[in-house]
GUNU-131418 format. One line per field, with one value per residue: residue in one letter; x, y negated, z of N, C-alpha, C in turn. Coordinates in pm, 1 decimal. Each point is the difference from the previous one (the first is absolute). Example, Ala and Ser with C-alpha at 12.3 -4.5 7.8 and 13.67 -1.06 7.14 Angstrom:
<atoms>
rest = (A/S)
n_east = (1319.0/-35.0)
n_north = (569.0/-105.0)
n_up = (780.0/-72.0)
ca_east = (-89.0/82.0)
ca_north = (-119.0/-119.0)
ca_up = (0.0/6.0)
c_east = (90.0/-77.0)
c_north = (-120.0/-109.0)
c_up = (0.0/73.0)
</atoms>
This chain:
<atoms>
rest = (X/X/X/X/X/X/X/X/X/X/X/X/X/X/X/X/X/X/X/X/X/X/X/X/X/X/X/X/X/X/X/X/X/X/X/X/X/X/X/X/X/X/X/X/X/X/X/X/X/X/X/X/X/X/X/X/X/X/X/X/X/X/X/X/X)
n_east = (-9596.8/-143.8/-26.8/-83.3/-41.0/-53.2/-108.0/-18.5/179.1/-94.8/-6.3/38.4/-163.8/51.0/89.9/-65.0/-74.4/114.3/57.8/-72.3/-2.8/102.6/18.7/-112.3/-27.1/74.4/-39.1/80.9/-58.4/78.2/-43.3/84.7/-47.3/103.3/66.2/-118.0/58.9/-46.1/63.2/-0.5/35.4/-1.1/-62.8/65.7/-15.4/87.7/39.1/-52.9/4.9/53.6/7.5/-59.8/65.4/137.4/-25.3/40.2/161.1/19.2/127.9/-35.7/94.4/89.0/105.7/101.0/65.8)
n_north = (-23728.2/34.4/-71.5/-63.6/-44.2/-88.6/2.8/-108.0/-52.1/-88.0/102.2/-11.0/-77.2/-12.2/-72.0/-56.2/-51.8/2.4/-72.5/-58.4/-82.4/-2.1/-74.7/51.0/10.8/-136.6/-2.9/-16.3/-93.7/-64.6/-66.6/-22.5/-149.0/-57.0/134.2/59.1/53.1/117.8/28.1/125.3/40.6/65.4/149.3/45.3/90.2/-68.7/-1.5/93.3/52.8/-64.3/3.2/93.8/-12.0/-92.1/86.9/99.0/-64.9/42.5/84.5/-27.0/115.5/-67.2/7.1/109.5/-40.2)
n_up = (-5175.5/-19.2/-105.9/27.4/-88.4/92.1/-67.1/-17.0/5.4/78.4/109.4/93.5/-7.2/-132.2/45.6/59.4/-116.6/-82.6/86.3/43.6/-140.4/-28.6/108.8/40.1/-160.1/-30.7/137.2/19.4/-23.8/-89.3/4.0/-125.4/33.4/-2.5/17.8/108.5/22.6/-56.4/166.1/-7.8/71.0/-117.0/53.9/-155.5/66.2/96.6/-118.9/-41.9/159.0/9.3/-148.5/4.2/51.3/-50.0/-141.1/111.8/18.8/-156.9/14.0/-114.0/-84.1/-22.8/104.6/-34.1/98.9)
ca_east = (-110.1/-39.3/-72.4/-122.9/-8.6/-152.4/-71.4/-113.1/-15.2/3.5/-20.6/41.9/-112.3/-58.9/87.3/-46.2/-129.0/93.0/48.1/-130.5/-95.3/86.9/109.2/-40.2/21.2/162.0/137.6/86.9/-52.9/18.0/-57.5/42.2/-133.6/62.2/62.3/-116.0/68.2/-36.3/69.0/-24.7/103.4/-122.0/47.1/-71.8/-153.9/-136.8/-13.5/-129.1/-108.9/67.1/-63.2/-156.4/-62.9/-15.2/-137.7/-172.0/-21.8/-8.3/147.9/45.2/131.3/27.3/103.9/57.6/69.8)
ca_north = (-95.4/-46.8/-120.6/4.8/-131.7/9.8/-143.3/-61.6/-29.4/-142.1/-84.7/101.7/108.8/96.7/102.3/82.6/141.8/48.2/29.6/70.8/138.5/55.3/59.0/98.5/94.1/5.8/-49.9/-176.9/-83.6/-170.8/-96.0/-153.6/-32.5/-94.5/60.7/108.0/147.3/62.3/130.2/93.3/190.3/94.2/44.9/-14.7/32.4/-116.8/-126.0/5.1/-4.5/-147.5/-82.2/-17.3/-62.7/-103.4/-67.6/12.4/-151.7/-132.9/-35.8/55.0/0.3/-46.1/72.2/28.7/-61.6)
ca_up = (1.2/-160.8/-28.1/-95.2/-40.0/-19.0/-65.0/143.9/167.8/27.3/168.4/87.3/-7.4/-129.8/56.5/170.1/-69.4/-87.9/108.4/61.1/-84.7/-51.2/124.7/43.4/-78.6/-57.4/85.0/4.0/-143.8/12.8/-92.4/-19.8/-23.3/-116.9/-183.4/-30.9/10.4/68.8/-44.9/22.9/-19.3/-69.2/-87.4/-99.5/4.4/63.2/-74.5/-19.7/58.5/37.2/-83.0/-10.1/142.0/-7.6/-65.9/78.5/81.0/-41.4/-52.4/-86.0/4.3/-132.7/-52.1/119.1/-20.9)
c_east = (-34.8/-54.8/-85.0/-60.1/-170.5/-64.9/-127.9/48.7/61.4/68.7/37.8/-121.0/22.6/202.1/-51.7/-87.9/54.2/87.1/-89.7/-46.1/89.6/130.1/-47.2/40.5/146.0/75.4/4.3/-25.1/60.2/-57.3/50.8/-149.2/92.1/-21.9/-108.1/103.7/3.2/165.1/-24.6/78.1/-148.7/108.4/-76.0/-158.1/-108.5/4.6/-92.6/-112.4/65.1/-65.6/-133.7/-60.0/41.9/-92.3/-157.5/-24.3/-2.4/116.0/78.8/116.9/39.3/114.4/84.2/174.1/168.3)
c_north = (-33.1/-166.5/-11.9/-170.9/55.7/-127.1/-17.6/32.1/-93.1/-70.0/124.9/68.4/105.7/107.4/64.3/118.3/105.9/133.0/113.1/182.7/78.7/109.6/118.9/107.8/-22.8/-50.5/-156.8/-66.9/-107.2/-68.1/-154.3/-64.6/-98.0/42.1/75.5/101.2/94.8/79.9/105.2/128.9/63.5/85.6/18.6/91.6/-81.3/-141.5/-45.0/-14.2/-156.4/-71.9/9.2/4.4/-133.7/-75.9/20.6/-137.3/-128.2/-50.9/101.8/43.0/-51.4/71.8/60.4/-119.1/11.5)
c_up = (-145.3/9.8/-73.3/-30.9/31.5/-4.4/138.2/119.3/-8.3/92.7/124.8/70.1/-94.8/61.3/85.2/-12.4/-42.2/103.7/143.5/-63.9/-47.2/112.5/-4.5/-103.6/-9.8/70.5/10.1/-103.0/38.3/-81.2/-46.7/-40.9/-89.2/-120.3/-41.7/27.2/171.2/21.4/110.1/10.4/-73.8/-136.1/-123.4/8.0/43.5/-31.5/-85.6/91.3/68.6/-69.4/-0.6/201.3/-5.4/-71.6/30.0/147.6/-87.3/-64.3/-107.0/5.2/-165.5/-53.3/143.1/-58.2/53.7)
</atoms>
């Protein structure tokens, strides 16, 4: 399981979006809405396409953690 610190999630709507858009390409997403952290099973090729579909809903990635 990787982690990812992502900026603009607020509230368990902006998990639920996160979650929704994402299952389909990477599986099982959890989402902490406390800490902003995303975690995810992704291997290093699709970490790149993770990050730029999270920033096509609005949630940046800042760092992997």
């Amino acid at each position: 399981m990787r982690r990812f610190k992502a900026l603009n999630i607020h509230c368990q709507n902006c998990a639920n979006t996160i979650k929704n858009y994402l299952e389909d390409d990477f599986g099982d997403v959890e989402v902490d809405v406390q800490n902003g952290v995303v975690n995810l099973k992704i291997d290093d090729e699709n970490v790149e396409n993770f990050k730029n579909s999270m920033k096509e809903i609005g949630f940046e990635i800042e760092k992997e953690i």
